[in-house]
C-alpha positions in Angstrom: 16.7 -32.8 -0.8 20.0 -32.7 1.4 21.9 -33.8 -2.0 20.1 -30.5 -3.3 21.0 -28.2 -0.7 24.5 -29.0 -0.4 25.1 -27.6 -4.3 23.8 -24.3 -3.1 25.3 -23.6 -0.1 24.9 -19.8 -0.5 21.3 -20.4 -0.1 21.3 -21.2 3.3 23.4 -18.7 3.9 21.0 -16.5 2.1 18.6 -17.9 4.2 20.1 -17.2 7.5 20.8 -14.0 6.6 17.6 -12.6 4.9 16.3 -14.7 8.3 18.6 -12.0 10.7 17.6 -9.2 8.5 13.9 -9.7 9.1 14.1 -10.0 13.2 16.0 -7.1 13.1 13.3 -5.1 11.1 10.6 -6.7 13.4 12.4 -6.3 17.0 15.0 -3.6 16.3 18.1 -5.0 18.6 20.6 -3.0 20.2 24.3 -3.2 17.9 26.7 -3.6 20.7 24.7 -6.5 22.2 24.6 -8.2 18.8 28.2 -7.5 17.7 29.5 -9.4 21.4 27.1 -12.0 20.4 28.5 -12.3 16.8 31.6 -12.6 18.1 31.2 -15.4 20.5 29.3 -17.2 18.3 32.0 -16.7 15.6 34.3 -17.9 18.0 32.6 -21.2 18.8 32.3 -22.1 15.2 36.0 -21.3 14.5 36.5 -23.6 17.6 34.2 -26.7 16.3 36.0 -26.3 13.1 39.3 -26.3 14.4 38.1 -29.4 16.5 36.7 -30.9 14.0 34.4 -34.3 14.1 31.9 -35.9 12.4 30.2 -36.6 15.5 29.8 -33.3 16.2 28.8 -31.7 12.3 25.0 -31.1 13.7 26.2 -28.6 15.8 28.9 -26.9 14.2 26.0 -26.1 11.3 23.5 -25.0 13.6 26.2 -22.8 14.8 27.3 -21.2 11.6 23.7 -20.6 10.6 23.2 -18.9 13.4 26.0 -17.0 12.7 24.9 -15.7 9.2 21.1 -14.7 11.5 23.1 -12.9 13.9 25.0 -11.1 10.8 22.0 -10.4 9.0 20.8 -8.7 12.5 23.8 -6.3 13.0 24.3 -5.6 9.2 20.8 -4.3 10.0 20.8 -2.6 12.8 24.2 -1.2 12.0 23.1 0.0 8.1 19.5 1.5 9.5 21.4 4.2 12.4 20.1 7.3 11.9 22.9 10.0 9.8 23.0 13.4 11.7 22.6 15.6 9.0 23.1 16.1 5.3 22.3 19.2 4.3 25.6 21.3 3.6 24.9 23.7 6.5 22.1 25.5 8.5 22.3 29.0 9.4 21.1 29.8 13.3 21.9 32.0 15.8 24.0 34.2 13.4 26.1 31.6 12.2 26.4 28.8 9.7 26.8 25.1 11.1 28.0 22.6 8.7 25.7 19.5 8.7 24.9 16.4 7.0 21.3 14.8 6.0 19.1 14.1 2.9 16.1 15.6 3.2 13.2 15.0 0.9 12.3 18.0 -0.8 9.0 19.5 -2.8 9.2 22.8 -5.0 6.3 25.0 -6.0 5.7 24.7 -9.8 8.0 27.2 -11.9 10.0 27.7 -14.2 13.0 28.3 -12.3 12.7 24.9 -10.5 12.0 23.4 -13.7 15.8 24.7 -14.4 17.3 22.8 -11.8 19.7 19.9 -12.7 21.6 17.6 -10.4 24.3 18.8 -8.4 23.0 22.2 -8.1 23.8 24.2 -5.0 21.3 26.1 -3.7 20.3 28.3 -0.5 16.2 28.3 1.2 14.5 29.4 4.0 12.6 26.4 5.7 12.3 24.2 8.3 12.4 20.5 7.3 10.0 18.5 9.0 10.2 14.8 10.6 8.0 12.5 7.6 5.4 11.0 9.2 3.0 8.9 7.8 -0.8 9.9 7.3 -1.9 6.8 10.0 -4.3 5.8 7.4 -5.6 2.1 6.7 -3.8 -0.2 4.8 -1.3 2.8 3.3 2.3 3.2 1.9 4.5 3.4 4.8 6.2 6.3 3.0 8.5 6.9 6.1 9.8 3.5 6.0 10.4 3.6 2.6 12.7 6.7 2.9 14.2 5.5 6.3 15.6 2.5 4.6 17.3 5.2 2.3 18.7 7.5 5.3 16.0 10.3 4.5 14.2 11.2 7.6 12.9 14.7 6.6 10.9 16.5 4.0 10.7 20.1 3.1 8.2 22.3 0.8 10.3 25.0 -0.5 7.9 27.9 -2.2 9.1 29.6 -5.2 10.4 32.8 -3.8 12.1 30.9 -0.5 15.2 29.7 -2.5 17.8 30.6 -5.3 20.8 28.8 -6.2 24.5 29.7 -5.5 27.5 29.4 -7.0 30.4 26.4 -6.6 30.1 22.4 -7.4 29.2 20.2 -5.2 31.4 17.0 -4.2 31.4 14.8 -7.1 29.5 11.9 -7.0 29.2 9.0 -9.5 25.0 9.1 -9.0 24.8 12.5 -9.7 27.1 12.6 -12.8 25.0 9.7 -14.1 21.5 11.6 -13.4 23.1 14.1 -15.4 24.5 12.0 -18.2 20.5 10.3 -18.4 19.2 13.9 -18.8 22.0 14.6 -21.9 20.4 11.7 -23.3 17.0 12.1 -22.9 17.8 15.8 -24.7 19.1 13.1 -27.6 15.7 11.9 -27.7 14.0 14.8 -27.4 15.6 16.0 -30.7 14.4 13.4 -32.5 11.1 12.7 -34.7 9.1 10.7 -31.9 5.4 11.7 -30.7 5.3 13.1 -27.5 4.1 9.5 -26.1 6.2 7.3 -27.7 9.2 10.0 -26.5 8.4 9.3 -22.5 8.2 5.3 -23.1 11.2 4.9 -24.8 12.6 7.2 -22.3 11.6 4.6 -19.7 12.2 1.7 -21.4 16.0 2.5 -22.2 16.9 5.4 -19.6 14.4 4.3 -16.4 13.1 8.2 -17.0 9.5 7.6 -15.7 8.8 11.3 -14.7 7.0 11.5 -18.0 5.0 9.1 -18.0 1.0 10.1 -17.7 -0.9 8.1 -15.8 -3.1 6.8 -18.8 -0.2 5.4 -20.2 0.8 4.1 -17.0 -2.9 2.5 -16.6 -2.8 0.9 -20.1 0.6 -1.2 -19.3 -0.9 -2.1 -15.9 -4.2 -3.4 -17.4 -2.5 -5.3 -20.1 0.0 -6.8 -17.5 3.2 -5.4 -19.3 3.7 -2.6 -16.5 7.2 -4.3 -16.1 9.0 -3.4 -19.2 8.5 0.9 -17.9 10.6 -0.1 -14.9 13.5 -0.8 -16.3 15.1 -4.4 -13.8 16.0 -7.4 -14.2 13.7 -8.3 -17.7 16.0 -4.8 -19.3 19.7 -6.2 -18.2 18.8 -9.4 -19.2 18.0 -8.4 -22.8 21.6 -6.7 -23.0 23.0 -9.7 -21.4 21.3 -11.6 -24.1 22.5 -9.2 -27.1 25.6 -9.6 -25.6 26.1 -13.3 -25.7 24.7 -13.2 -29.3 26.9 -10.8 -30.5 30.6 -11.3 -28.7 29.4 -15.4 -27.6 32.6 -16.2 -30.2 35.1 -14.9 -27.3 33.7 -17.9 -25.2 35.3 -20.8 -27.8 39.1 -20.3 -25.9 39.7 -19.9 -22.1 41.6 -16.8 -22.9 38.5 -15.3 -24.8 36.2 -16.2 -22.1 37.8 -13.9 -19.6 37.0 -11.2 -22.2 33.7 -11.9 -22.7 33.0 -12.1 -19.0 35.1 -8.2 -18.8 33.2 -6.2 -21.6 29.8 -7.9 -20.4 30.0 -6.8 -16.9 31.7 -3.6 -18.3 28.3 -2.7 -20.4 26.2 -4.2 -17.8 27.4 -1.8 -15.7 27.3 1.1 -18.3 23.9 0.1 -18.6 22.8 0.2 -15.6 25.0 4.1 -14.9 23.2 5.5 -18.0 19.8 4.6 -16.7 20.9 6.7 -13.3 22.5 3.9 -10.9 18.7 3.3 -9.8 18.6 0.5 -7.2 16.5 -1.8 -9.3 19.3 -1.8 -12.1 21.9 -2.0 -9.9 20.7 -5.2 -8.5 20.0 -6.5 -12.0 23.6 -6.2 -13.0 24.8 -7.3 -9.7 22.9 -10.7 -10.2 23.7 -10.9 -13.8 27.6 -10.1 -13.9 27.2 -13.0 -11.3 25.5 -15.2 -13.8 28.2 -14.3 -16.5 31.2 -15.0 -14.2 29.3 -18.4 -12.8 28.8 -19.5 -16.2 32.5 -18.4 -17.8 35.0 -20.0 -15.2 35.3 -23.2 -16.9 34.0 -25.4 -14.2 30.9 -26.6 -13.1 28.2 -24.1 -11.5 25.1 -24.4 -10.0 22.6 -21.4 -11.2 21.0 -21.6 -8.1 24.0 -21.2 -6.3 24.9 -18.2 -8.5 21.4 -16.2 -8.0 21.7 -17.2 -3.9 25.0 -15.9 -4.2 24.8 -13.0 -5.5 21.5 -12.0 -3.3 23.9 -12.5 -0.8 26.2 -9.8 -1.4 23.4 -7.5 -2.2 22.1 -8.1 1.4 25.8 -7.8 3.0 25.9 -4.3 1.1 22.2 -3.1 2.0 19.8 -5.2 4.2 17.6 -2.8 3.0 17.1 -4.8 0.2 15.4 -7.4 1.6 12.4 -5.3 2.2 12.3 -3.5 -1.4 9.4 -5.3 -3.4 11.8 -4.7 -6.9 14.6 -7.3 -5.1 11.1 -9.8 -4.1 10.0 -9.8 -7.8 13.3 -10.2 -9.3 14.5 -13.2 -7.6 10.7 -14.7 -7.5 10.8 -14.0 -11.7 14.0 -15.2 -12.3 13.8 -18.9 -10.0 10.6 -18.6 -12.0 12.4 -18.8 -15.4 15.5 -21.1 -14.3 13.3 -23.3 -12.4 9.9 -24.0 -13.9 10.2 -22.7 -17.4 12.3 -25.7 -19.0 9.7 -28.3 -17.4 6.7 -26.2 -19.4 8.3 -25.8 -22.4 8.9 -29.9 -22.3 4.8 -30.0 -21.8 4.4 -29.4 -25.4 6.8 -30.6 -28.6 7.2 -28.5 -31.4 9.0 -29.1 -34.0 9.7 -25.9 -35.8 11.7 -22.6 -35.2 8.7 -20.3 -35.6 5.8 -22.0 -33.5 8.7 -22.8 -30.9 10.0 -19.0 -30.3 6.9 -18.3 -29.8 5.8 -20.9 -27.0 9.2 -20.5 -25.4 8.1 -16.8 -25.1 4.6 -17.9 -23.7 6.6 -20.0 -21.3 8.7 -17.6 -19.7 6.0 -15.4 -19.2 3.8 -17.7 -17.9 6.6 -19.4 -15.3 7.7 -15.5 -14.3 4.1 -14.9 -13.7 3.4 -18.0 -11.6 6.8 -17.5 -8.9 6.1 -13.5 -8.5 1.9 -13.9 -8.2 2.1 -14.1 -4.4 4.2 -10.8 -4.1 2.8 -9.2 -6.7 -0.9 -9.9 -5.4 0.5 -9.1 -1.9 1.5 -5.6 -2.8 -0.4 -4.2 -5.6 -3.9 -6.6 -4.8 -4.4 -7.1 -8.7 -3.8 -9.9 -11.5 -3.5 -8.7 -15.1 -5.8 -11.7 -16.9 -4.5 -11.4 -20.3 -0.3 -10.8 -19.4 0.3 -14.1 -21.6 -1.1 -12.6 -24.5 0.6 -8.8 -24.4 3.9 -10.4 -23.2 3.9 -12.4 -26.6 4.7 -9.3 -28.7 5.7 -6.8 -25.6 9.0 -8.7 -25.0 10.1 -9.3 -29.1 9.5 -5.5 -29.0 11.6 -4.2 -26.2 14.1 -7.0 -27.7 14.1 -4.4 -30.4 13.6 -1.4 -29.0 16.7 -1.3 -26.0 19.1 -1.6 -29.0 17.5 0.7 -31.3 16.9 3.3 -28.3 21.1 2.7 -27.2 21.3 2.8 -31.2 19.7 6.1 -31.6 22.0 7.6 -28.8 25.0 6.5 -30.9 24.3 7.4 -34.3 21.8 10.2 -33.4 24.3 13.1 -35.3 24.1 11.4 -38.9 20.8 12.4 -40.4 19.6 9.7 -42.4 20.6 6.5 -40.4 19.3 8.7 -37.0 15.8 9.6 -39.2 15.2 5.5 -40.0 15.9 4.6 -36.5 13.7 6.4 -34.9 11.1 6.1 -37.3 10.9 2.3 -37.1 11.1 3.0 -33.0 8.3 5.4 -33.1 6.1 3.0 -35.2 6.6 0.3 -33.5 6.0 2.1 -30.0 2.7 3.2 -31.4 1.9 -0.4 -32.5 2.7 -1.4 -29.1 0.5 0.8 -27.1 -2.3 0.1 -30.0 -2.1 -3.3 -29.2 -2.2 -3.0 -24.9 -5.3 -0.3 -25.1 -7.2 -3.5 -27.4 -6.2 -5.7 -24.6 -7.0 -3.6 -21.7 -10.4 -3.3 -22.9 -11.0 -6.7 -23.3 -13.5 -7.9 -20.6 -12.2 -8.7 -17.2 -8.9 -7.7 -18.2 -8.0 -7.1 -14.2 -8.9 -9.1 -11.2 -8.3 -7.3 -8.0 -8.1 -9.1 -5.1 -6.0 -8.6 -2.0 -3.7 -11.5 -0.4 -3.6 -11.2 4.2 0.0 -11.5 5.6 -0.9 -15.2 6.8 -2.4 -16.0 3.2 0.6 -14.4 1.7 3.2 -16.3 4.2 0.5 -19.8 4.0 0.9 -19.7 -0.1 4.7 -19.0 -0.7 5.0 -22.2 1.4 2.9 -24.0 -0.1 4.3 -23.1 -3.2 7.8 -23.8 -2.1 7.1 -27.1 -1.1 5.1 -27.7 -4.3 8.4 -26.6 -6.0 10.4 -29.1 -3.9 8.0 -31.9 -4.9 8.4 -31.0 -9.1 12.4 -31.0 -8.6 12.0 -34.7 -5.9 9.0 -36.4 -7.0 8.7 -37.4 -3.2 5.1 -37.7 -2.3 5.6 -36.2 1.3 6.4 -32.7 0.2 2.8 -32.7 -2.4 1.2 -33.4 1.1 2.9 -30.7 2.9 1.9 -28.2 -0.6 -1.7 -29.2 0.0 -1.9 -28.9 4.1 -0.4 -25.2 3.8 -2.9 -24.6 0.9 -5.4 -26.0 3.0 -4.3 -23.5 5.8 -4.5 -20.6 2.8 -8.2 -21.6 2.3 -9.1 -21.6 6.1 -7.3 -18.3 6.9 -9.5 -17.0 3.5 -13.2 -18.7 4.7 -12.6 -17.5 8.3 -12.0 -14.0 7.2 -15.0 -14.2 4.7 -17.2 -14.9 8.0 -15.8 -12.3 10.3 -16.2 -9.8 7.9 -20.5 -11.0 7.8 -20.2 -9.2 11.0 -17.8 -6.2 10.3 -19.4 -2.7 11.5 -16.7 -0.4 11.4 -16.5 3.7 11.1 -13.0 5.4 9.5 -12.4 8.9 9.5 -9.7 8.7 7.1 -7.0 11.7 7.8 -6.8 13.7 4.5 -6.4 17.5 4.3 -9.0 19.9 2.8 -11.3 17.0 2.9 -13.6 15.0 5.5 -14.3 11.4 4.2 -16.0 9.2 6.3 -16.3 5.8 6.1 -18.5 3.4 6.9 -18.4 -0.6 6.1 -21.3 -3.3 7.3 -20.9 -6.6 6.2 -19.4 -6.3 2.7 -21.3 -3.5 2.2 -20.1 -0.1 2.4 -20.6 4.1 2.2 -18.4 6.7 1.6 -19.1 10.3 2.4 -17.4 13.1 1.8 -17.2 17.0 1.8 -15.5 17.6 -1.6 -15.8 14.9 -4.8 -13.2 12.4 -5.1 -11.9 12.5 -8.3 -10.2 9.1 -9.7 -6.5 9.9 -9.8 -6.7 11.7 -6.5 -4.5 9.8 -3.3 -8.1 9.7 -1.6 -9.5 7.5 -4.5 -6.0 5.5 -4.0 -6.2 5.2 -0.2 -10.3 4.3 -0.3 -9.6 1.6 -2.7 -6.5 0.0 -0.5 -9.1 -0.5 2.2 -11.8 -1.7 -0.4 -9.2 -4.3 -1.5 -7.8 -5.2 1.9 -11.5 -6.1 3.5 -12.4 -7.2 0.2 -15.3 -5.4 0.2 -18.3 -4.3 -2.4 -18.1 -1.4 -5.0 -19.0 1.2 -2.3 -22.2 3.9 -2.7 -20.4 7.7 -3.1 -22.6 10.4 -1.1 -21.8 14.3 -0.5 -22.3 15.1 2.9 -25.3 17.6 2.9 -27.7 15.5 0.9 -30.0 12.8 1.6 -30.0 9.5 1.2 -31.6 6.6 2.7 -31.5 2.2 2.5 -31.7 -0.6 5.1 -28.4 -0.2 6.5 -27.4 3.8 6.0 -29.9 7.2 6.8 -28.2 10.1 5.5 -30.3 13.7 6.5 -28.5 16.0 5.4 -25.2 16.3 8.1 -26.9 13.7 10.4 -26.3 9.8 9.9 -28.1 7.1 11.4 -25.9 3.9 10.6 -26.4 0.3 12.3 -28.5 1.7 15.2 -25.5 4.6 15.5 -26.0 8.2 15.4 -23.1 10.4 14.1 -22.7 14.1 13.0 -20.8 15.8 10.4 -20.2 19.5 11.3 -19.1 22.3 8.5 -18.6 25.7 9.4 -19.8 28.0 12.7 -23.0 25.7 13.3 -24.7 25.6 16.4 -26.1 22.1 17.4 -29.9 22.0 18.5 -32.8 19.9 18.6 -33.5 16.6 20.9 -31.0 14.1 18.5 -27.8 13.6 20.3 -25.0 12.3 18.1 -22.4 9.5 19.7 -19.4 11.2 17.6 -19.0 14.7 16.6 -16.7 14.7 13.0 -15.6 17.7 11.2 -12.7 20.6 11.7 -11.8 22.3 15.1 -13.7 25.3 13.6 -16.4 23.4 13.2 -19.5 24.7 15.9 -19.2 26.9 18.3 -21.4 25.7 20.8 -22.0 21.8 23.1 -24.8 22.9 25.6 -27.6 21.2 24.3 -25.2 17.8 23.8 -24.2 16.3 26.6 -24.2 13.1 25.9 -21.7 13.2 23.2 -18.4 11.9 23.8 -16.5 12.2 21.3 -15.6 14.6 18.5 -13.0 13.4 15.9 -11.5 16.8 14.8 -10.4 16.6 11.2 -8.8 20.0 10.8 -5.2 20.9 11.4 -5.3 22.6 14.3 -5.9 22.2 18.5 -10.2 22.0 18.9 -10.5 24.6 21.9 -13.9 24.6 22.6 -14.8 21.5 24.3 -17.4 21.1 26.9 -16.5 18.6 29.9 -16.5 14.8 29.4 -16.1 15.1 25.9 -12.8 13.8 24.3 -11.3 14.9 20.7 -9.3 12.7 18.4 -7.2 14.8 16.0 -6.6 12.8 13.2 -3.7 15.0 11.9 -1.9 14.1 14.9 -3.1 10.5 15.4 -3.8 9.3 12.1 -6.9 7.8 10.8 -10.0 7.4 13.4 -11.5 3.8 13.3 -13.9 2.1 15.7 -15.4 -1.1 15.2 -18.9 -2.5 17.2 
């Protein structure tokens, strides 16, 4: 194991980094305590090494690993300060002062926004507003996300609140490639493709996903080939693959390998500007211009070393990274594909070319699938059954298709050729997609289940060490794979029984509609004022909390109607629920009568009078703005300022 580590050293740096970047996410350090830190630890290891012995090697690595922590802890401190502005200018008091900030912004639906193109400049009246997350279970933490990329405000900008004005903007590479992308999704546009092969091409060659419906989008998911529309690490590596096919001649002479590695980083790149810069891409290349250079320098490399290395520089540019699930599945994939899928293929020998392409593609797959299941299952609390089977003509496909789509860009003025290629792309799209609906309906084709932090954290151990033992044979790491999977299955049981006595009531916080909650056992109710439709975020946000608690298909009630089992008495706007009495208010409604609710829930507008309830205390105000009316001893929970009201018994 030591043997191992020391040819990948840039692992444990890796390691202490990613290690650094983490605490710093979780505990959020001050800079200039860290940075006098960094430099007196960076002091004693230039000191150990300068007085070198071997006596004394213990320390002088515990000291520069520590280093690399306390790196990856100002990197990230330092890279996640907030930016003052970054919007051009704001106008106030009379005047205009210059500023500088990205703000996240939403236009109403028109034609005149639907003119806009990168770069323009343009003048409106409104107030960003601080992002702030909805508070409710289990969700997105959207303003995370767009902290990690220096975007701390959002803006809704109605039709006739902004116009453009004249001048250019300062150039900048991302915005001339979003524009370049949009010249060549105008290629496409031009040419004889349906209207839904057009927007998967368009993602499979340009990362242009605006297009995409979410039927399609569902179909890809189902059929577990959702990762060829998001165009990473699988996309670059086809180039680099067409590459080495067609210029792997240049490698014979040392001269010619410096070449090769120049014009394959060169289209990498090119690659990855035409499909916008995105970050996914940009990481792809990064790793594999990597790759290319470890493999061309004409002496001995270590492809782990590489991969370690080159996630190393991505981290030193952008801790961010760390925490963007795209960087998770990539590695995971590719150690996936270096690491396990030589040892399948040798599980089975075949003989001939044919047979063999085949179960080399099966293989891939299938060791891809096995190093990203823990983050995949983490974040998106699904397993696509049947990926082994789509990914078997899926990949051969977009093999095809990224040089026919970059082919199709090139040749897209001379008629004839430009006609025949996208013909055969358009055909073979549409076989495709055939092919993925037949699987999605097969039965079971998705298995949703959710994955707990300490599973999550229990399993990828477990599975490292089971890793360690496939590469060392030594018994003692097997043992340590089946005590951490042992801790996976005790975390899963003891969950399974506290959730035998769950009682729980959320009020989620979602505007224009009251949806309560309410979860016994496994068992669970939803009711809402307005139907929840199944592409709507409340259907989304519902089903995270299904999926987190693992819980049963839930029973859908309106409020207003009646319904009645063991567990749940719904009369009308009055529920009786595990021995609890709760009341949904709608309108100017007066409460009478000798039933006395525990909680009020409903908007601020929603009665007008509390003398006949004293014993209620609470109401759990769903509307948007400040309940008024409240009688004494009663408290109110807003959940638009608070998030999401949840109380457990």
């Amino acid at each position: 194991m030591e043997k191992t580590l020391q040819k990948i050293p840039f692992l444990r740096l890796s390691i202490a980094l990613a290690t650094g970047i983490a605490l710093s996410h979780l505990y959020k350090p001050e800079s200039f305590i860290l940075f006098l830190f960094l430099i007196l630890v960076m002091g004693a290891v230039l000191l150990l090494h300068r007085f070198y012995t071997y006596q004394a090697s213990p320390v002088w690595g515990i000291s520069a690993q520590l280093f690399f922590v306390l790196l990856g802890l100002f990197i990230y401190s330092l890279h996640n300060q907030k930016a003052v502005l970054k919007i051009d200018g704001v106008y106030q008091n009379g005047s205009v002062m210059p500023a500088q900030e990205k703000v996240m912004a939403w236009f109403e639906k028109s034609r005149k926004a639907g003119q806009l193109t990168p770069g323009d400049r343009l003048i409106f009246i409104r107030a960003p507003q601080v992002v702030e997350n909805k508070g409710n279970p289990f969700e997105f933490n959207y303003k995370s996300y767009l902290a990690r990329q220096k975007i701390y405000r959002q803006v809704y900008i109605p039709g006739n609140s902004w116009r453009t004005i004249d001048g250019k903007s300062k150039f900048s590479v991302s915005v001339f490639a979003e524009k370049t992308r949009l010249q060549l999704l105008n290629i496409y546009r031009e040419q004889n493709l349906g209207e839904n092969e057009l927007q998967i091409l368009s993602a499979l060659t340009l990362g242009y996903k605006r297009g995409l419906d979410p039927e399609t989008r569902r179909v890809f998911a189902s059929a577990g080939a959702m990762h060829v529309l998001a165009v990473s690490g699988l996309h670059v590596g086809i180039v680099y693959m067409v590459l080495g096919f067609l210029l792997g001649f240049l490698r014979r002479q040392k001269a010619g390998r410096v070449v090769f590695v120049a014009l394959v980083a060169f289209v990498l790149w090119f690659f990855a500007f035409l499909t916008g810069l995105s970050p996914s891409v940009s990481r792809a290349a990064t790793m594999f211009t990597f790759v290319v250079m470890g493999n061309n320098i004409g002496r001995q490399t270590n492809i782990y070393n590489t991969l370690a290395a080159s996630a190393f520089l991505l981290l030193i540019v952008n801790p961010n990274n760390l925490f963007e699930v795209g960087f998770q599945l990539s590695y995971t994939a590719v150690f996936g594909i270096v690491f396990l899928q030589p040892r399948l293929e040798k599980l089975v020998n075949i003989h001939y070319k044919f047979p063999l392409y085949f179960w080399k593609l099966l293989t891939v797959s299938v060791a891809a699938q096995i190093a990203t299941f823990p983050v995949s299952v983490f974040y998106f609390s699904q397993f696509p059954v049947y990926f082994w089977i789509s990914n078997l003509f899926v990949i051969p496909a977009v093999i095809f298709l990224i040089p026919s789509g970059m082919a199709l860009l090139i040749f897209h003025r001379i008629p004839v050729l430009s006609e025949i290629i996208s013909t055969l792309i358009d055909k073979t799209l549409g076989l495709v997609y055939n092919a993925l609906q037949v699987i999605e309906n097969l039965p079971h084709s998705i298995i949703e289940f959710s994955l707990l932090p300490a599973e999550f954290i229990f399993l990828v151990v477990s599975m490292s060490f089971l890793f360690v033992f496939v590469n060392s044979k030594k018994r003692l790491y097997l043992k340590l794979a089946m005590f951490m999977f042992l801790l996976v299955v005790t975390t899963t049981l003891t969950a399974e029984i506290r959730s035998l006595f769950r009682n729980e009531l959320i009020v989620y916080n979602e505007p224009g509609n009251v949806i309560v909650h309410l979860i016994s056992g496994n068992q669970n109710y939803i009711i809402s004022e307005k139907e929840i439709m199944d592409d709507d975020y409340s259907a989304d946000m519902i089903q995270e909390t299904i999926s987190r608690y693992r819980l049963d298909t839930p029973f859908y009630l309106a409020a207003g109607t009646v319904f009645d089992d063991d567990i749940l008495c719904l009369n009308r706007r009055f529920i009786c629920f595990k021995n609890r009495i709760f009341l949904l208010v709608s309108g100017e409604m007066k409460m009478t009568g000798n039933i006395t609710p525990e909680i009020i829930i409903g908007p601020s507008s929603g009665f007008s009078e509390l003398e006949t309830q004293p014993k209620t205390q609470l109401f759990v105000n769903t509307g948007r703005y400040p309940f008024r009316n409240t009688s004494d001893g009663m408290n109110v929970y807003s959940v638009s300022e608070k998030g999401a009201f949840s109380e457990k018994w």
